[in-house]
LUMVEX-346095 format. One line per 3 residues: number of its first residue (from 1); their letters; for each residue x, y, z of C-alpha. Coordinates in pm, 1 decimal. Example, Ala and Ser with C-alpha at 12.3 -4.5 7.8 and 13.67 -1.06 7.14 Angstrom:
2
1) AS) 1230.0/-450.0/780.0 | 1367.0/-106.0/714.0;
% end
This chain:
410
1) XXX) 4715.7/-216.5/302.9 | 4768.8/-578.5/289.0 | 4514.4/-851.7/395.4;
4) XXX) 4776.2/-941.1/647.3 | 4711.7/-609.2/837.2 | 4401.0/-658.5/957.4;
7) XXX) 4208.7/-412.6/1152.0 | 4027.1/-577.3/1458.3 | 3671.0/-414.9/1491.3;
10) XXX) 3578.9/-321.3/1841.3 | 3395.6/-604.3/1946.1 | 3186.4/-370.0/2216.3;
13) XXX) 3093.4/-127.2/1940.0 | 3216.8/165.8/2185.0 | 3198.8/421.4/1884.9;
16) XXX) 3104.1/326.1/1593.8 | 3084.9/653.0/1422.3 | 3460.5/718.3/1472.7;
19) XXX) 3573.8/349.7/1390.5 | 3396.0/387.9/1056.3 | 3561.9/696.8/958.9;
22) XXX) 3860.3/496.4/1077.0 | 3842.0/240.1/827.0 | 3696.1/482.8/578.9;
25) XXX) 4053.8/674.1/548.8 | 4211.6/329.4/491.5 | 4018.2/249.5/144.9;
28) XXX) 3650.5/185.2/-17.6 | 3679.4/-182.8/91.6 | 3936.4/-269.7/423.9;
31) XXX) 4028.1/-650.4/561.7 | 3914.8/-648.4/913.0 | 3885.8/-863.5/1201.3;
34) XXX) 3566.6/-981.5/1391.3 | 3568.8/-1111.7/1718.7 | 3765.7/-1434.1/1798.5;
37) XXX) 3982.0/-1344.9/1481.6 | 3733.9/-1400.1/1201.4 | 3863.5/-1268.5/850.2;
40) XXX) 3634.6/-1057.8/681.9 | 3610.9/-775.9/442.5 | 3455.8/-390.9/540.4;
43) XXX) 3299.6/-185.5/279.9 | 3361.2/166.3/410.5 | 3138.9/387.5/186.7;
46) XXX) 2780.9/396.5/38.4 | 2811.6/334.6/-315.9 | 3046.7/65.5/-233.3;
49) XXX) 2830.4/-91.7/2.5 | 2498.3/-80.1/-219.2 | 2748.8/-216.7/-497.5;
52) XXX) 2796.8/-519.1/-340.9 | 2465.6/-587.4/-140.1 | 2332.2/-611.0/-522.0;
55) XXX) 2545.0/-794.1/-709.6 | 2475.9/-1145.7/-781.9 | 2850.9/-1265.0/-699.2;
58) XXX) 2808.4/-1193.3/-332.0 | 2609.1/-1496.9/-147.6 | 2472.6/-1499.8/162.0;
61) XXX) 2499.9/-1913.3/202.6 | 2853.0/-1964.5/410.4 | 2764.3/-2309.8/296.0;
64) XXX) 2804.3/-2289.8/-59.3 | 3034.5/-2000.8/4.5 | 3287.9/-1935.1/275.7;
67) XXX) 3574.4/-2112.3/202.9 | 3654.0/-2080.8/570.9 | 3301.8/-2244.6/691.6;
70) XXX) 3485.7/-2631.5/742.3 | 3717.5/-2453.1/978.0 | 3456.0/-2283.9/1194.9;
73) XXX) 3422.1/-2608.4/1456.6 | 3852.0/-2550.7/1478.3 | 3801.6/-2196.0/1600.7;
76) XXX) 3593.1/-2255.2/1948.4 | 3613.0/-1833.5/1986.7 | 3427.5/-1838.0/1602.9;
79) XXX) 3138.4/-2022.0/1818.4 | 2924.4/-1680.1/1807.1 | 2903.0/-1645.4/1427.2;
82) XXX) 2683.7/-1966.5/1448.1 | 2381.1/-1752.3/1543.9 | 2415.4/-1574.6/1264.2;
85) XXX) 2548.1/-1816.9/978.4 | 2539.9/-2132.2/1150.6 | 2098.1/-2119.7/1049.1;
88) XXX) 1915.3/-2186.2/737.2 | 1702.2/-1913.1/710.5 | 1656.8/-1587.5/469.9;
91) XXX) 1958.7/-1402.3/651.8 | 2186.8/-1725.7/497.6 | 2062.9/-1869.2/172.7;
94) XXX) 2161.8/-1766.2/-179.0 | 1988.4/-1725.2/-523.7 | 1640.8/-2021.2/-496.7;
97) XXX) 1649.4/-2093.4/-147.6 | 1662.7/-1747.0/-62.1 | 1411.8/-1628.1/-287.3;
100) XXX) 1184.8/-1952.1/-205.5 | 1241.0/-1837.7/189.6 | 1149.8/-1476.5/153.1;
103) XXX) 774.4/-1580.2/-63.2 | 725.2/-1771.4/250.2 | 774.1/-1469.5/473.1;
106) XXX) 707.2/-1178.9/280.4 | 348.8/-1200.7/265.1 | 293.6/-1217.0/657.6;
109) XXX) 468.1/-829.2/646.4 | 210.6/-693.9/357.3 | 94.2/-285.3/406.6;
112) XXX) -224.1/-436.8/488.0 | -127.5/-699.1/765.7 | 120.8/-379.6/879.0;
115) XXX) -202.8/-159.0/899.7 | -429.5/-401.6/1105.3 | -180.7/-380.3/1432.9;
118) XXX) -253.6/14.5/1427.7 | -486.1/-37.7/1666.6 | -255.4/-256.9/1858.3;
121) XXX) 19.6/-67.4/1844.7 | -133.3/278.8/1978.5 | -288.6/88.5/2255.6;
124) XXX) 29.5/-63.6/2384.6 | 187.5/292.9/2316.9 | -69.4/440.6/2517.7;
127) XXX) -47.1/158.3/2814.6 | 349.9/222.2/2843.9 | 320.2/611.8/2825.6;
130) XXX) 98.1/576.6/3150.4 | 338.2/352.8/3307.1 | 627.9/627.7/3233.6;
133) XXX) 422.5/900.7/3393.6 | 378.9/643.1/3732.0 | 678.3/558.6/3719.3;
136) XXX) 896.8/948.4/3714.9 | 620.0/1067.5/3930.5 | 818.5/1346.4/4167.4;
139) XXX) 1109.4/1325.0/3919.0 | 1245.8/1001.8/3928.8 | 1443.4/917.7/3688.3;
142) XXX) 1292.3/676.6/3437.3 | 1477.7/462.4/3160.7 | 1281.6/508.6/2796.3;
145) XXX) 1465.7/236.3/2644.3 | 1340.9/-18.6/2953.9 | 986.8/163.3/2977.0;
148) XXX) 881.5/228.0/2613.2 | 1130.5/113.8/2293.6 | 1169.0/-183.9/2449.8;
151) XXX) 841.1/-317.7/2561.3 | 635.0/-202.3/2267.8 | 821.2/-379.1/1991.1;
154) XXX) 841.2/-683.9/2203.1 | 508.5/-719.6/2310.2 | 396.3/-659.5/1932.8;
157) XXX) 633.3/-905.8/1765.4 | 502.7/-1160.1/2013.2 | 166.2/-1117.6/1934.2;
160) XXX) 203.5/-1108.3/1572.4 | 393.5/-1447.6/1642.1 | 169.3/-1566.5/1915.0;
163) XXX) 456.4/-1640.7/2143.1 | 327.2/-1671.7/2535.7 | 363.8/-1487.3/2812.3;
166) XXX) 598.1/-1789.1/2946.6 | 839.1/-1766.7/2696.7 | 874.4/-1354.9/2627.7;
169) XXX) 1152.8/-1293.2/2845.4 | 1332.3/-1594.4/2743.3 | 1298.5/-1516.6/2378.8;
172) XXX) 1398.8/-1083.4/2432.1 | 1674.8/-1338.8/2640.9 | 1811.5/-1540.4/2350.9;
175) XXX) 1799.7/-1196.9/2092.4 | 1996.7/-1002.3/2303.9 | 2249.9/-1265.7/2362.1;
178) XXX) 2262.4/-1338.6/1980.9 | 2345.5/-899.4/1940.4 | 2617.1/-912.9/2224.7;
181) XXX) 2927.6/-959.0/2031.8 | 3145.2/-895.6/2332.0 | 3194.5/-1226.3/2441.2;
184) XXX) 3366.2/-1450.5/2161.5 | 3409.6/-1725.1/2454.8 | 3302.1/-2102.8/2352.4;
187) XXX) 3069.0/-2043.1/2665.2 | 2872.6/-1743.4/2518.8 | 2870.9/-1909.5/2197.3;
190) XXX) 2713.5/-2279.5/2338.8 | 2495.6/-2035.9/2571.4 | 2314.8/-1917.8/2256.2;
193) XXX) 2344.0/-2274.6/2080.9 | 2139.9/-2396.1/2322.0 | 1885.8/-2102.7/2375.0;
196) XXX) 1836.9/-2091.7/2001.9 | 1731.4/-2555.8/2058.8 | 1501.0/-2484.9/2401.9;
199) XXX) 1317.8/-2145.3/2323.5 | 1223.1/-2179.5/1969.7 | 1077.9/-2565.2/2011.5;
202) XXX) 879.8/-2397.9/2302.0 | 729.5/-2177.7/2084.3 | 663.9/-2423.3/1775.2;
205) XXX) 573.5/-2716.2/2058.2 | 290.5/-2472.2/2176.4 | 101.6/-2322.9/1889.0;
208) XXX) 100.4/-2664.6/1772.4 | -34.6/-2745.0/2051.8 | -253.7/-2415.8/2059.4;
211) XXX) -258.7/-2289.0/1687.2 | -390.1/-1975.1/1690.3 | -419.6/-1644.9/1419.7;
214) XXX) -55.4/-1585.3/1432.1 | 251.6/-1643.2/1210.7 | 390.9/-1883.8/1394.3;
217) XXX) 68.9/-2113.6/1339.0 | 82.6/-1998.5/1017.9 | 437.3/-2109.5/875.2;
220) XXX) 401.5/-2452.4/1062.0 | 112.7/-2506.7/874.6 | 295.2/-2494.8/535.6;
223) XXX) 591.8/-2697.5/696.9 | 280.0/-2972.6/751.1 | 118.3/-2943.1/444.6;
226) XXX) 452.7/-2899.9/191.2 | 776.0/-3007.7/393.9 | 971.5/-2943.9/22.3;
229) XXX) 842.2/-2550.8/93.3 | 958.4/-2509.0/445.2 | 1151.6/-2823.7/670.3;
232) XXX) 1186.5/-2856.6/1030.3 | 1528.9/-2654.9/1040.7 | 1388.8/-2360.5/834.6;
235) XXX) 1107.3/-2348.9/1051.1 | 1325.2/-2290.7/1363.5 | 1562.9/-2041.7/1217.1;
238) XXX) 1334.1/-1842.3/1019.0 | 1138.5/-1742.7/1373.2 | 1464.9/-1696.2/1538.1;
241) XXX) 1542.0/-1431.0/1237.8 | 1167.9/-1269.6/1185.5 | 1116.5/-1221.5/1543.5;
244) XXX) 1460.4/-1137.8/1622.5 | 1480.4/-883.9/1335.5 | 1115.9/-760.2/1438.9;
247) XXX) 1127.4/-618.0/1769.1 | 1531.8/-565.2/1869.0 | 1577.3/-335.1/1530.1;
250) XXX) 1289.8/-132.1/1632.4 | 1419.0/-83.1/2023.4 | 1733.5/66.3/1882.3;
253) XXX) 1548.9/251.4/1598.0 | 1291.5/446.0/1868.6 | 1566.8/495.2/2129.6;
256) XXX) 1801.4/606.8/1904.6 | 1590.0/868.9/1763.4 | 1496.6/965.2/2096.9;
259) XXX) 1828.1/1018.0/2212.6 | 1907.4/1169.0/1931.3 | 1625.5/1480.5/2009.1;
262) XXX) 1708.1/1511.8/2306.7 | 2053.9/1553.7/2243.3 | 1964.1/1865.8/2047.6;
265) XXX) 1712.5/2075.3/2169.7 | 1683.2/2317.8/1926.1 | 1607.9/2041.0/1657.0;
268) XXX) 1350.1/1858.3/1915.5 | 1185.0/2190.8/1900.8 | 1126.0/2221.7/1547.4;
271) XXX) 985.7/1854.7/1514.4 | 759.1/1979.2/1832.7 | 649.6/2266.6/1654.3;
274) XXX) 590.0/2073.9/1312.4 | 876.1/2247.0/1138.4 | 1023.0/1926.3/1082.4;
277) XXX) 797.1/1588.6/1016.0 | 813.3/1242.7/1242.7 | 882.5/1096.7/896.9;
280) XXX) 1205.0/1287.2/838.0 | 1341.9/1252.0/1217.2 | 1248.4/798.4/1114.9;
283) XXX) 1476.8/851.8/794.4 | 1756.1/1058.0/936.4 | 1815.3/819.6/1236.6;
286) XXX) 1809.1/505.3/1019.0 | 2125.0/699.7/847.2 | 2261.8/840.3/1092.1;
289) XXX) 2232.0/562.3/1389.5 | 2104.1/242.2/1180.2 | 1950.5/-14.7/1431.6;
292) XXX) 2199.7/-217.8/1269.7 | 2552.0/-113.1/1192.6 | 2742.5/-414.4/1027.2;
295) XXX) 2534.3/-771.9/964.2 | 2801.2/-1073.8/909.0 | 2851.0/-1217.6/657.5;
298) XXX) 2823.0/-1246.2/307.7 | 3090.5/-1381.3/79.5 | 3236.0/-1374.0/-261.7;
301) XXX) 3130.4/-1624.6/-491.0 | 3419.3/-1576.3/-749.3 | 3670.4/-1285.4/-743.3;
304) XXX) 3501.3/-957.9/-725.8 | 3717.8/-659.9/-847.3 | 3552.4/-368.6/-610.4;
307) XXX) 3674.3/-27.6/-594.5 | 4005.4/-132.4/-776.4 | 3998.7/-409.2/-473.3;
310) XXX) 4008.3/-764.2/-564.3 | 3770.8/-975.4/-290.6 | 3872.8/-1318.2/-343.5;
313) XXX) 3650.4/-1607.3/-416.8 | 3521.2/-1771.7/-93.8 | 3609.8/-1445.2/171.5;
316) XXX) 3342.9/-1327.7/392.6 | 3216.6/-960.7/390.3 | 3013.8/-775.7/638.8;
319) XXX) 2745.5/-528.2/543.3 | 2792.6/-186.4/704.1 | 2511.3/-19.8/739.4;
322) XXX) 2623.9/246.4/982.4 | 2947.5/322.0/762.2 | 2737.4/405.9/434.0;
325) XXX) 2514.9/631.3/636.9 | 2813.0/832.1/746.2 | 2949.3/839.3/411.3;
328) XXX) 3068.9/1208.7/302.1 | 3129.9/1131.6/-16.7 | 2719.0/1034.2/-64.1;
331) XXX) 2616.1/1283.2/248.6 | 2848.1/1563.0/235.5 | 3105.4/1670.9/523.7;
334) XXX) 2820.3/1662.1/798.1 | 2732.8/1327.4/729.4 | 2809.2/1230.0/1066.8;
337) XXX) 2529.0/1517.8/1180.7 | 2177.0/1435.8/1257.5 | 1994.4/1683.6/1090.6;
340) XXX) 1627.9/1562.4/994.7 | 1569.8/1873.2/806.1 | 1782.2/1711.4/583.7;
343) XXX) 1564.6/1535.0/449.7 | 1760.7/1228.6/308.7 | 1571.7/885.8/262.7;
346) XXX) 1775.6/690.1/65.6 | 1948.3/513.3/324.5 | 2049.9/125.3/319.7;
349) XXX) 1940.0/85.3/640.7 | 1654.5/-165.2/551.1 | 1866.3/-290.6/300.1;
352) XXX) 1793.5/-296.8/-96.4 | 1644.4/-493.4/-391.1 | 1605.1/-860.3/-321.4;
355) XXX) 1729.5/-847.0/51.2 | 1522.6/-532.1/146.1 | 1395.4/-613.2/509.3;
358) XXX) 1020.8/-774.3/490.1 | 946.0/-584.8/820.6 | 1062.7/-217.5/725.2;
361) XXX) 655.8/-108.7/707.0 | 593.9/-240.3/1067.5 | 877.8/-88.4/1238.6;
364) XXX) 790.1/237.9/1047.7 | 439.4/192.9/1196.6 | 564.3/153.4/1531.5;
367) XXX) 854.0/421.7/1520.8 | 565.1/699.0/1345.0 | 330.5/614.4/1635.1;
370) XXX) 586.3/566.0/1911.6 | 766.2/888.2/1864.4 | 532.0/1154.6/1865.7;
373) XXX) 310.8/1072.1/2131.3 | 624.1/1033.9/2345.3 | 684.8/1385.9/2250.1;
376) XXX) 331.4/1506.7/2302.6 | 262.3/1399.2/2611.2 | 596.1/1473.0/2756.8;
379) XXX) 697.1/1809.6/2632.1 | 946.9/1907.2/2939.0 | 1163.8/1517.6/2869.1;
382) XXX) 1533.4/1548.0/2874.3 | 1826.5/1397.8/2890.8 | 1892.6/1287.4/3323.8;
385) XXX) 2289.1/1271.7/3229.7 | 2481.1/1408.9/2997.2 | 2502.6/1324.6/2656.4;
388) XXX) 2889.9/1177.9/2634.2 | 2762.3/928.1/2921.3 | 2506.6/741.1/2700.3;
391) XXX) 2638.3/407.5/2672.7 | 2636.2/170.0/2380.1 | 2515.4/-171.1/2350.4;
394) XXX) 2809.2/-374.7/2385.8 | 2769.3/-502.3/2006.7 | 2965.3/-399.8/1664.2;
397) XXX) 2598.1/-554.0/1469.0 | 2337.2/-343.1/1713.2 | 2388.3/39.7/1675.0;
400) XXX) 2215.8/153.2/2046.5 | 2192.8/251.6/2373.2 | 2185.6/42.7/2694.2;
403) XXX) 1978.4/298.9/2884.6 | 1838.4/627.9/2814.5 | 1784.4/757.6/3133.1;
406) XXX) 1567.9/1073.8/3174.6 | 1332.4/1324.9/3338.3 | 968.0/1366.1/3190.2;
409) XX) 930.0/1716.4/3302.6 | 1179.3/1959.9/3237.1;
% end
């Protein structure tokens, strides 16, 4: 196929599975179309994928980079990619800055910061498993997504960030608005524009104001003490991406794996009974349902020749996370099967080398403690609809559900 026959990606992210195998029987790399008519490029298989997350030719700086970036104030409907491209953070800098970005960051995520919110984290999991039980009391039907994956992560990101009570909803607000890629209006698109210039000065205006033993306090200090390490810009947009990136993957990666049990009871059963570990059920859902399922954009720095596929200089490519994890050529014909017995782990969910997610240990921590007492002390939970009725989150970047409504006792 020709670049002139693009395929337009769903923009609600209806069924992802299916639209990657779509794509997949079209080529190793396939011109597509994001919302509002943005030209881009979709790997379609693993080794493809992994190939060009680490090679040096592929920038993340649209810049430097994109040789469509002077265009993007022509295309009002392109107004949504600015909340992902349109920042100066570790998501969209290339080769120094990048590098300079993540030092800054990376330490704040070590094993040993990860391991001192234990504690933390198996309270709050304890405090929302007692809400559950109030809450489907007499069997009512109670949302886990609303009740548990969501308000653990959350709560947790804002307390490693030391964002207030004030300003929670408003920043779980401006995330979720930043996922939705359903709306490619100009409205949508100014909506998050201006979330991303009230919310985020909130949050730096108070711990300044209250510094505290958070990050937040943390990273302005080394904007105040070195600007030439960390200005006012990569302040604000390196929040917006660590505490974005810290509590909405780790919603979809719990519900998803919950969903996914529940779907199969026979399988649920075997984790129950120990035949299969917590770890393995983590690994197989970041394959098989990635909390994130394409991330825009990266772009070609020169011509790349990939899978006999030239990539022009200056074109924009998306990484697809949820494509490589359904890859039969890497996974076998039942790569589209969750099957934790499997026992695959080399996903590219968290992404690789250089641009490996700083936060993978955390939301490990929080998916290994989340999940099994979930499990344990609701051993009778399933599904309250059918399977098929599970809805999406109307994104083609967030792989999840919008509710996962069900009964604690069976």
């Amino acid at each position: 196929m020709t670049v002139t026959d693009r395929i337009a990606l769903d923009p609600f992210g209806a069924d992802i599975a299916a639209e990657c195998a779509r794509l997949r029987a079209l080529g190793p790399i396939v011109p597509v179309e994001l919302p509002g008519g943005i030209p881009a490029w979709a790997p379609t298989g693993y080794d493809t994928l992994k190939e060009l997350i680490l090679d040096p030719r592929v920038s993340r700086d649209p810049r430097l980079h994109w040789r469509l970036w002077p265009e993007v104030g022509d295309h009002p409907s392109w107004a949504w990619i600015l909340g992902w491209v349109g920042v100066v953070n570790m998501l969209s800098t290339y080769g120094p800055d990048h590098a300079r970005l993540r030092k800054l960051v990376a330490p704040s995520f070590t094993l040993r910061r990860t391991e001192a919110m234990r504690a933390r984290v198996e309270a709050i999991t304890a405090e929302l498993l007692d809400g559950l039980a109030a809450a489907g009391a007499d069997g009512a039907v109670v949302d886990v997504r609303a009740g548990f994956a969501h308000p653990l992560p959350m709560r947790i990101i804002c307390e490693l960030f030391g964002v207030p009570d004030a300003l929670a909803a408003d920043t779980g607000r401006l995330i979720a608005d930043i996922m939705d890629t359903s709306d490619p209006s100009p409205e949508h698109g100014a909506s998050v524009q201006r979330q991303i210039a009230t919310v985020l000065p909130a949050l730096i205006a108070h711990r300044v104001a209250h510094p505290g033993d958070d990050l937040t306090t943390e990273l302005i200090r080394v904007r105040d003490e070195d600007g030439d390490r960390l200005s006012d810009d990569e302040l604000l947009y390196t929040l917006l991406l660590v505490i974005g990136a810290g509590f909405e993957t780790t919603v979809n990666l719990i519900g998803n794996a919950v969903a996914a049990l529940l779907r199969d009871p026979d399988q649920s059963a075997a984790v129950r009974a120990g035949r299969i570990g917590w770890d393995a059920v983590v690994e197989e859902t970041l394959r098989v349902h990635p909390s994130i399922a394409a991330l825009p954009l990266r772009f070609a720095v020169r011509d790349i020749e990939v899978a006999g596929v030239t990539v022009p200089a200056g074109d924009a490519i998306i990484t697809t996370y949820a494509a490589a994890g359904l890859d039969p050529a890497r996974y076998g014909q039942g790569a589209g099967v969750f099957d934790a017995a499997r026992g695959a782990d080399d996903h590219l969910s968290f992404g690789i080398g250089v641009h490996r997610c700083v936060g993978a240990p955390l939301a490990r921590l929080e998916a290994l403690t989340a999940l099994p007492a979930l499990f344990e002390r609701f051993p009778g939970m399933r599904l309250a609809v059918g399977a098929g009725e599970l809805r999406q989150t109307p994104s083609f970047i967030a792989y999840g559900w919008q509710e996962i409504p069900v009964l604690l006792e069976g």
